[in-house]
C-alpha positions as a LaTeX table, in Angstrom:
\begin{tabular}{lrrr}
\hline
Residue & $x$ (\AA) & $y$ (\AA) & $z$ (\AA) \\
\hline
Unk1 & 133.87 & 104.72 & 85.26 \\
Unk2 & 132.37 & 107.23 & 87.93 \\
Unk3 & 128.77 & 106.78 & 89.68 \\
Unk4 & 125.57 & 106.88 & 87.89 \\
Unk5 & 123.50 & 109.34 & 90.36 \\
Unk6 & 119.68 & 109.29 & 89.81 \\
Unk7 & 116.91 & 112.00 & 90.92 \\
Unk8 & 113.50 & 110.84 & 91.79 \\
Unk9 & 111.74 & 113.89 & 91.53 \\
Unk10 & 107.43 & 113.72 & 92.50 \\
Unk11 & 104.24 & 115.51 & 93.60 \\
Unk12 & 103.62 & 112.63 & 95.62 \\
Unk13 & 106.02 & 109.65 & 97.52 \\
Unk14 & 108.24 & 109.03 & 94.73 \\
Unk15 & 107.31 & 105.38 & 95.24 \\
Unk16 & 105.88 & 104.69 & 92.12 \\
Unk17 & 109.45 & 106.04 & 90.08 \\
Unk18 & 111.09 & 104.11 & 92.76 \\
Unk19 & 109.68 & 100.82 & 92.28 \\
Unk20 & 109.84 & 101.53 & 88.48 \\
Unk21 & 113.26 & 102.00 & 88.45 \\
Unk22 & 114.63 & 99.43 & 90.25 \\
Unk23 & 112.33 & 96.83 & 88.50 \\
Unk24 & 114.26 & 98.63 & 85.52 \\
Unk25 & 117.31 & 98.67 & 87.06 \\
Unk26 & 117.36 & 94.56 & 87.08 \\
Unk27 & 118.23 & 94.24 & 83.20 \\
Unk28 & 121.87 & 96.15 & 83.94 \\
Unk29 & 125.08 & 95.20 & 85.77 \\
Unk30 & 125.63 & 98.76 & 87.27 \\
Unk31 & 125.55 & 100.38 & 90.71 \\
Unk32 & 123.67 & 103.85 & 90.96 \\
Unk33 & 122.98 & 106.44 & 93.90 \\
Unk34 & 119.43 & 107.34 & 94.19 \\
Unk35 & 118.03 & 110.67 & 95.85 \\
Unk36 & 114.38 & 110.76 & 96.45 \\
Unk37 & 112.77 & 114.55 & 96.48 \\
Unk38 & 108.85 & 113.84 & 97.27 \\
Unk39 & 106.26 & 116.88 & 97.29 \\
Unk40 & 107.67 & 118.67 & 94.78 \\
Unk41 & 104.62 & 120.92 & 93.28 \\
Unk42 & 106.01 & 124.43 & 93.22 \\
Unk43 & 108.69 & 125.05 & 89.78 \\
Unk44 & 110.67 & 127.13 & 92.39 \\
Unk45 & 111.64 & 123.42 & 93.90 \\
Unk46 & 112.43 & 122.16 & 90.35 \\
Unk47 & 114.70 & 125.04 & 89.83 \\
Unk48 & 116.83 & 124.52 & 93.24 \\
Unk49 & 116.42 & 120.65 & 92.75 \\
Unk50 & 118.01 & 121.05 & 89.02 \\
Unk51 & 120.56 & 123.94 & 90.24 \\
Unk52 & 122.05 & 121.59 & 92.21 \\
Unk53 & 122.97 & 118.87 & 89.43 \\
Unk54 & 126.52 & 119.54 & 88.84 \\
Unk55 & 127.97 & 116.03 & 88.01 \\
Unk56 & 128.06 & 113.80 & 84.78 \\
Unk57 & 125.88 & 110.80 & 84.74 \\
Unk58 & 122.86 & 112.08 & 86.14 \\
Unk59 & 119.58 & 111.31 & 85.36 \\
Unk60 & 116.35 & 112.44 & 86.50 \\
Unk61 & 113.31 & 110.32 & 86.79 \\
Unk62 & 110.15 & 112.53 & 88.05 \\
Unk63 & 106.39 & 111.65 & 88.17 \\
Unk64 & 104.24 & 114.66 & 87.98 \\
Unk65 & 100.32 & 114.74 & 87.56 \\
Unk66 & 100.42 & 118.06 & 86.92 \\
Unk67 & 101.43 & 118.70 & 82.81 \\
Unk68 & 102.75 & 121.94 & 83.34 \\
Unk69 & 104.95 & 120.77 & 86.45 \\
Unk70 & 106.13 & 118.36 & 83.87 \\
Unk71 & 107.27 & 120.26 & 80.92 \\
Unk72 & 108.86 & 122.45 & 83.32 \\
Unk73 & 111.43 & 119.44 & 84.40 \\
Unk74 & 111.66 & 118.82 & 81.11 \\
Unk75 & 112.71 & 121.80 & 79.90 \\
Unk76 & 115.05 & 122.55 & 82.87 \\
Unk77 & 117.02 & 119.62 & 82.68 \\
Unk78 & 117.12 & 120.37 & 78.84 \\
Unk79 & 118.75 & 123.79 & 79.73 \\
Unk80 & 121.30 & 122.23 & 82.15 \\
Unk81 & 122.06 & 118.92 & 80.17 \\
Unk82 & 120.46 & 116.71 & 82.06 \\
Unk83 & 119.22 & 113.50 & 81.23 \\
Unk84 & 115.26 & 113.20 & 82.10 \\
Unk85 & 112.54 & 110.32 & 82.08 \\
Unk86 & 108.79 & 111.37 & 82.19 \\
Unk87 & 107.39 & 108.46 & 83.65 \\
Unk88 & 103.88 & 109.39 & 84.13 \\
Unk89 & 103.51 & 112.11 & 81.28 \\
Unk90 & 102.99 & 109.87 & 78.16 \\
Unk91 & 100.46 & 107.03 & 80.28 \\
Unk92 & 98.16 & 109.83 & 81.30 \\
Unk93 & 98.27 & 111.48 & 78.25 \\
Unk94 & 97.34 & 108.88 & 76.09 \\
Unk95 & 94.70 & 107.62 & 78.50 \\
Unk96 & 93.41 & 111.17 & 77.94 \\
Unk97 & 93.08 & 110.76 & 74.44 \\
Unk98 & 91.31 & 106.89 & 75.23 \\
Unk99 & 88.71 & 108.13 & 77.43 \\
Unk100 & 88.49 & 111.41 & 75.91 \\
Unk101 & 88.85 & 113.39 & 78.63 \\
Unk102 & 90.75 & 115.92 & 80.58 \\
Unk103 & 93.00 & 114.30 & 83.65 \\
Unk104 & 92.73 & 115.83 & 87.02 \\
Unk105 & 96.10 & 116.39 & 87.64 \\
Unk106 & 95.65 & 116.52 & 91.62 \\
Unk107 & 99.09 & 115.39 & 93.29 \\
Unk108 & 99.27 & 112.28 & 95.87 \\
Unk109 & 96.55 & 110.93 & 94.08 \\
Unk110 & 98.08 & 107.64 & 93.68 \\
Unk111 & 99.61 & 107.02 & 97.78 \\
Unk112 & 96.41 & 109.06 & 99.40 \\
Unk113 & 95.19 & 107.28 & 102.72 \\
Unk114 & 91.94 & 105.98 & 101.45 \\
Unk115 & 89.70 & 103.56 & 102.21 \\
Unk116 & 91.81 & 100.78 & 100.17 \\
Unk117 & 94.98 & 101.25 & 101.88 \\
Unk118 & 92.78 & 99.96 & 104.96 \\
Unk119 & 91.83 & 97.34 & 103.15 \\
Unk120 & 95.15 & 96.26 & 102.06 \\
Unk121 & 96.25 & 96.76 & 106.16 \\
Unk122 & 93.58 & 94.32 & 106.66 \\
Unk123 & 94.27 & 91.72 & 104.31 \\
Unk124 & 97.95 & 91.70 & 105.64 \\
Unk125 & 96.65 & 91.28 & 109.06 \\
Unk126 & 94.12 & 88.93 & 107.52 \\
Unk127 & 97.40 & 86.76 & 105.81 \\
Unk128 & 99.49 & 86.61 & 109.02 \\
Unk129 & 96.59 & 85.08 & 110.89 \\
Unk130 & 95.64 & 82.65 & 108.69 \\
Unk131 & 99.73 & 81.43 & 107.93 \\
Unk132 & 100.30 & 78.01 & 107.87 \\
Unk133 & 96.87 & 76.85 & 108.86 \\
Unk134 & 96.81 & 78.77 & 112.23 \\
Unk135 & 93.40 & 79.71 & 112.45 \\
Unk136 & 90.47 & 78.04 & 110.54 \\
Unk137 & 87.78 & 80.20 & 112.01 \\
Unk138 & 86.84 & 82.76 & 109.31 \\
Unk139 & 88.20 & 80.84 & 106.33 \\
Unk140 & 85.27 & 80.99 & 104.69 \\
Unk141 & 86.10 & 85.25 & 104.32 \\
Unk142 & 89.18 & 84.46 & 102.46 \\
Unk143 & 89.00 & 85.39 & 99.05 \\
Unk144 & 92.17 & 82.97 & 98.50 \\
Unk145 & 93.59 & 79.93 & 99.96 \\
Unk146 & 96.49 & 78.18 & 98.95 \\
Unk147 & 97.34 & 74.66 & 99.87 \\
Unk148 & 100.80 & 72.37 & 99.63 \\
Unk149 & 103.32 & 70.68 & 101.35 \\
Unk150 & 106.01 & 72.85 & 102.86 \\
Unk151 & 108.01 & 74.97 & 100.91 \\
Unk152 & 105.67 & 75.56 & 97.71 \\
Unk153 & 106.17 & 79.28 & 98.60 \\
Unk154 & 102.36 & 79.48 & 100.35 \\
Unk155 & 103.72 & 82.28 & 103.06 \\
Unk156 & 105.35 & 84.35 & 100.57 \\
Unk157 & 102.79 & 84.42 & 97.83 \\
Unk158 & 100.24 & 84.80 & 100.53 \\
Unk159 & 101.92 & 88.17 & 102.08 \\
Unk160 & 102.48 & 88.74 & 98.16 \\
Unk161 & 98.62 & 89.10 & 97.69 \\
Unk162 & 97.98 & 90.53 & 100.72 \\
Unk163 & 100.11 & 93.57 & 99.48 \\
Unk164 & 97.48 & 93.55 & 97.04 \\
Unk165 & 94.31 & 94.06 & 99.16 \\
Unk166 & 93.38 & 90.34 & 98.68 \\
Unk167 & 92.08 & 88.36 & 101.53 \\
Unk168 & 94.46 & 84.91 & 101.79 \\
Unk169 & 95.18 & 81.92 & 103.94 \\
Unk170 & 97.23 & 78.99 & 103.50 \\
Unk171 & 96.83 & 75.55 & 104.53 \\
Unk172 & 99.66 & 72.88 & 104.95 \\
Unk173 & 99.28 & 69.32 & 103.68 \\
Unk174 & 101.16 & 67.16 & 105.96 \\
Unk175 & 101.26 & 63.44 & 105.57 \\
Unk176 & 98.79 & 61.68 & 107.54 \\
Unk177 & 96.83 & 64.93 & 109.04 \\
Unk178 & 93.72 & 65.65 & 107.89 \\
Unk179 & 92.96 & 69.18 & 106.17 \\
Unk180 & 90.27 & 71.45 & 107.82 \\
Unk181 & 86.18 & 70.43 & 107.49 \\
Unk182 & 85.92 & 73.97 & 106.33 \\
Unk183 & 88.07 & 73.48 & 103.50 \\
Unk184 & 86.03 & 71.56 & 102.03 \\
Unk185 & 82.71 & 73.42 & 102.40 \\
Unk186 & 84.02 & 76.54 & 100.58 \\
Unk187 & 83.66 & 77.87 & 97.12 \\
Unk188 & 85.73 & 75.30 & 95.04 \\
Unk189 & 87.55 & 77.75 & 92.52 \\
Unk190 & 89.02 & 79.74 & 95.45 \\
Unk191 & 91.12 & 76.72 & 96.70 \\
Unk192 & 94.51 & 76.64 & 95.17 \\
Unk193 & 96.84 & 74.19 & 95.09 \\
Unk194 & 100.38 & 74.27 & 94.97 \\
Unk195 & 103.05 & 71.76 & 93.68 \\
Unk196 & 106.86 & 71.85 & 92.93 \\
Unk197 & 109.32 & 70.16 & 91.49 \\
Unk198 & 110.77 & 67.34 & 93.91 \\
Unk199 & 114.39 & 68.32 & 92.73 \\
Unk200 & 113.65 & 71.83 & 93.61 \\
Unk201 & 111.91 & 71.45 & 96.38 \\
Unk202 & 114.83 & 69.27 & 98.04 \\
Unk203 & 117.28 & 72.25 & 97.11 \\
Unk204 & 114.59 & 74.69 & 99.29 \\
Unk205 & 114.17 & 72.35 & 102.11 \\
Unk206 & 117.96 & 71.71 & 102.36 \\
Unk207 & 118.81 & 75.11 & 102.25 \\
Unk208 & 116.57 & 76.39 & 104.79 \\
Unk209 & 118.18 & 73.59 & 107.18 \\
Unk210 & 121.65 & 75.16 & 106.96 \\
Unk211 & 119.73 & 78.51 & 107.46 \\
Unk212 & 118.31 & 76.90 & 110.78 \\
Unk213 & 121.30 & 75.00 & 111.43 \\
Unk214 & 119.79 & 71.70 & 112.01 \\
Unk215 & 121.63 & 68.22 & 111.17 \\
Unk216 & 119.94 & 64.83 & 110.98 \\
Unk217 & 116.62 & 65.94 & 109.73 \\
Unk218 & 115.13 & 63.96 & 106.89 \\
Unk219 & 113.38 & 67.03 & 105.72 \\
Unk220 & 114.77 & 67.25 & 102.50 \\
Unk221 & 115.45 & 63.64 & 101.74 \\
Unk222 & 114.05 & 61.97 & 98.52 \\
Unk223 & 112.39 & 59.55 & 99.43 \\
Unk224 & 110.48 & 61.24 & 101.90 \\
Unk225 & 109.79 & 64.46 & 99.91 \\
Unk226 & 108.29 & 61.73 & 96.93 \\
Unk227 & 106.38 & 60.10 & 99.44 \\
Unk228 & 105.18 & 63.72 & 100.38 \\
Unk229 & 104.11 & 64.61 & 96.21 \\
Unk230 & 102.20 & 61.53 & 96.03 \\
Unk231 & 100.21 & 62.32 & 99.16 \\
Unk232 & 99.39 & 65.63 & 97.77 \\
Unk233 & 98.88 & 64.46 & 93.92 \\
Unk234 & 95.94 & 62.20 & 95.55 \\
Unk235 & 94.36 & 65.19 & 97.82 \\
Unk236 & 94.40 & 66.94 & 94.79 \\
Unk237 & 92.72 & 63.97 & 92.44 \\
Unk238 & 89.91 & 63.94 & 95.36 \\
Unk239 & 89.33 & 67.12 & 94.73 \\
Unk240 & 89.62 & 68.05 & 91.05 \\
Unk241 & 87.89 & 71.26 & 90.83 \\
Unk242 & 90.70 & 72.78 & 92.79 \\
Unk243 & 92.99 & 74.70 & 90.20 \\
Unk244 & 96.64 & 73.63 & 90.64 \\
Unk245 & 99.46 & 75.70 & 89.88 \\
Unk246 & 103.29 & 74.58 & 89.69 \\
Unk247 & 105.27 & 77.17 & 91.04 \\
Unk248 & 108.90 & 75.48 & 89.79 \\
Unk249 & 111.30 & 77.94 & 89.06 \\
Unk250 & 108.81 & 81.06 & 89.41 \\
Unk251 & 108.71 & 84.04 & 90.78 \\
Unk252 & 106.29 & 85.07 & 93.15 \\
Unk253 & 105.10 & 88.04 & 91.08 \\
Unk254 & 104.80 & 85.71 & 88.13 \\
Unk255 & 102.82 & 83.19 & 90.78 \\
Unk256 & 100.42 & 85.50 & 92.30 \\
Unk257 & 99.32 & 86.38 & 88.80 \\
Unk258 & 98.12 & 82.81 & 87.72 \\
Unk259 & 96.73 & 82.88 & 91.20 \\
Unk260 & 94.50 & 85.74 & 90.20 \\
Unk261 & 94.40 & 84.61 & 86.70 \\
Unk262 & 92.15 & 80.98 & 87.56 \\
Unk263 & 90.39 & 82.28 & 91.22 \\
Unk264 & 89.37 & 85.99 & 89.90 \\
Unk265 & 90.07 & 85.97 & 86.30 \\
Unk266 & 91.76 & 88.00 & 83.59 \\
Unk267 & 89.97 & 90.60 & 83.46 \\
Unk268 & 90.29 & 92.05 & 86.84 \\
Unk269 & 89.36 & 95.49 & 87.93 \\
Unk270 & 92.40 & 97.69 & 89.10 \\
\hline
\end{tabular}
């Protein structure tokens, strides 16, 4: 079988087909080779992009705000037998209908330097100084803080957010060392905690000692990660109004959403 050869065709980055895609792209076993064209808003550039698909197994993904930009593709893939995915088309169409109103259709819309891509710089900046309990000082401007015992995925999920524009830090709980006064003096419901499966947990903590190459360490022994669970299962019981998620066996997408789900709620803004 040849190679599957993809187009991502947009007024804008491309990102949003991109990330699309391979989120798509997870459900199948096959390889494909993907060419990005961004800034596409003229149909003279659909015409050379689409002139120059000569091969079988093509397919042409494109994100267009622009409706006539988008029937053009669509038609001139038609004419030259290519396959082609509207991606945006149908969403903003039937949002149309919803609000009953006309879209804008202005390009770039979507990856524009605006004031919230600051504000996501910031919270990224915001994430890396607050890792791992580094600095306490402006905790209570976090809109997020995650606590647990190493491993429990609190750096990850924390960048995670931060992607998002959210404000997070994340505490350890070691054995023995106190947490933070602040901690304790902010808003309740923003204080997550985070627990694991000991099983799984060992797994984690032994494999990032082969990554480190360290021998000896009693890091991911039984015993001590138990001893570890029951600390935390009693921080937590002294402070009950702390939500608690178990993040066994999940993703961090599918983490940072019960995250948001208990601290901000379910019906969030976009």
């Amino acid at each position: 079988m040849g190679n599957y050869y993809v187009l991502i065709v947009s007024d804008g980055t491309g990102e949003t087909a991109y990330r699309l895609l391979k989120a798509a792209m997870r459900q199948f076993d096959s390889d494909i080779l993907i060419t990005r064209y961004a800034k596409v808003r003229e149909t003279q550039q659909i015409d050379e992009i689409v002139k120059a698909v000569k091969r079988s197994h093509t397919l042409i993904v494109h994100t267009f705000a622009s409706r006539i930009l988008r029937d053009y593709m669509t038609d001139r893939a038609a004419k030259e037998g290519a396959e082609c995915i509207d991606v945006l088309g149908p969403l903003v169409e039937e949002l149309a209908v919803f609000f009953q109103k006309k879209p804008v259709s202005k390009p770039g819309l979507l990856h524009q330097v605006d004031e919230e891509y600051f504000d996501r710089v910031e919270a990224i900046e915001f994430a890396i100084r607050h890792d791992d309990g580094e600095s306490t000082e402006d905790l209570d401007s976090a809109d997020i803080v995650l606590v647990g015992i190493s491993r429990t995925s609190k750096t990850p999920l924390s960048i995670y957010l931060a992607m998002e524009g959210w404000r997070v830090a994340n505490i350890p709980i070691v054995v023995g060392s106190k947490l933070p006064a602040k901690l304790f003096k902010l808003d309740s419901h923003k204080v997550v905690g985070l627990v694991v499966d000991p099983k799984r947990l060992a797994e984690a903590r032994s494999f990032r000692l082969e990554q480190l190459g360290v021998e000896g360490s009693s890091y991911a022994d039984a015993e001590r990660i138990q001893g570890e669970l029951e600390y935390v299962e009693a921080v937590f019981e002294q402070n009950p109004e702390w939500p608690v998620i178990d993040v066994t066996g999940k993703s961090i997408e599918e983490v940072s959403q019960e995250v948001l789900d208990v601290v901000i709620g379910r019906g969030r803004r976009l």
